[in-house]
C-alpha positions as CSV (number, residue, x, y, z in Angstrom):
1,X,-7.9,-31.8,31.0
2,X,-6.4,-28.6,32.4
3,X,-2.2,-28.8,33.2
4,X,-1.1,-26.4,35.6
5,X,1.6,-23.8,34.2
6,X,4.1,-22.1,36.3
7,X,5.3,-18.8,35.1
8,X,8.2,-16.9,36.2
9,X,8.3,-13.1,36.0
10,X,11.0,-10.8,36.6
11,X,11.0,-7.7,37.2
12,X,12.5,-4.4,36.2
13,X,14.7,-3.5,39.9
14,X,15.1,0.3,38.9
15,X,13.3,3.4,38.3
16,X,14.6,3.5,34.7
17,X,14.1,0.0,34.0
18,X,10.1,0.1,34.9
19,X,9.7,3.2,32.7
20,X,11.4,1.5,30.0
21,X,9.2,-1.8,30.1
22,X,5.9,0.5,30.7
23,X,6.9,1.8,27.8
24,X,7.1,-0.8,25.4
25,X,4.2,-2.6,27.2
26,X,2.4,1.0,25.7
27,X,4.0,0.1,22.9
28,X,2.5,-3.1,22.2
29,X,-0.8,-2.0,23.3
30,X,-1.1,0.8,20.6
31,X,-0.1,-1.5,18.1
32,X,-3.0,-3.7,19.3
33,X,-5.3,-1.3,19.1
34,X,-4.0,0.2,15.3
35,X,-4.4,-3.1,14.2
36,X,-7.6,-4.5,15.4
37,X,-9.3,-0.5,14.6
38,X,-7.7,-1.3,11.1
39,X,-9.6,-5.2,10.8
40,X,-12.8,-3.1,11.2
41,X,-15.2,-3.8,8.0
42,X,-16.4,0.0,8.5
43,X,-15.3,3.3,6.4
44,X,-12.7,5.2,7.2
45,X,-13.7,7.9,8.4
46,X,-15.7,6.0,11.4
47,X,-12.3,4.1,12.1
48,X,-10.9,7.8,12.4
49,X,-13.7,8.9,15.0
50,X,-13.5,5.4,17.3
51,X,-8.9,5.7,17.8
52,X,-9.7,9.9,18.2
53,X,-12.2,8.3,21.2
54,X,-9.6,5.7,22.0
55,X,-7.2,8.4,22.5
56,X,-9.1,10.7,24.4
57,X,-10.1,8.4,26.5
58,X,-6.8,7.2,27.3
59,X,-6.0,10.9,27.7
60,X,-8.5,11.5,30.3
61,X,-7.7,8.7,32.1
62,X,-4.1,8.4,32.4
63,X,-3.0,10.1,36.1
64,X,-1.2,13.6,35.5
65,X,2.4,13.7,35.1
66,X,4.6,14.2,37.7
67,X,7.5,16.7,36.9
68,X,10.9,14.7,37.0
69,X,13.0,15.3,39.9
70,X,16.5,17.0,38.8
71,X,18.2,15.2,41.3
72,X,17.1,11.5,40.1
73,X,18.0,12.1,36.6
């Protein structure tokens, strides 16, 4: 049997806030990663290669950087 589940989610309302939360939402996802690389029943070395292709794919995918704006902080 399947209940239904209501969830509320609020929001950061600024600029600053959302940057903050993306942040620690990276945050936790690294720490993921780390952890679930480190439960690997492989050497080390190949645990080394798969987060350095973790990374770099991360890298390549992640949209460039805008420079900040000196007049929004």
């Amino acid at each position: 049997m399947k209940i239904p589940m209501q969830i509320v989610m609020k929001t950061p309302q600024t600029q600053a806030g959302r940057e903050a939360l993306s942040r620690r939402v990276a945050g936790v996802h690294a720490a993921f990663i780390l952890e679930t690389i480190r439960g690997l029943c492989c050497p080390a070395a190949q645990k080394r290669e798969l987060l350095q292709a973790v990374i770099d794919t991360v890298k390549g995918a992640a949209p460039p950087q805008k420079p900040e704006d000196p007049k929004n902080g």
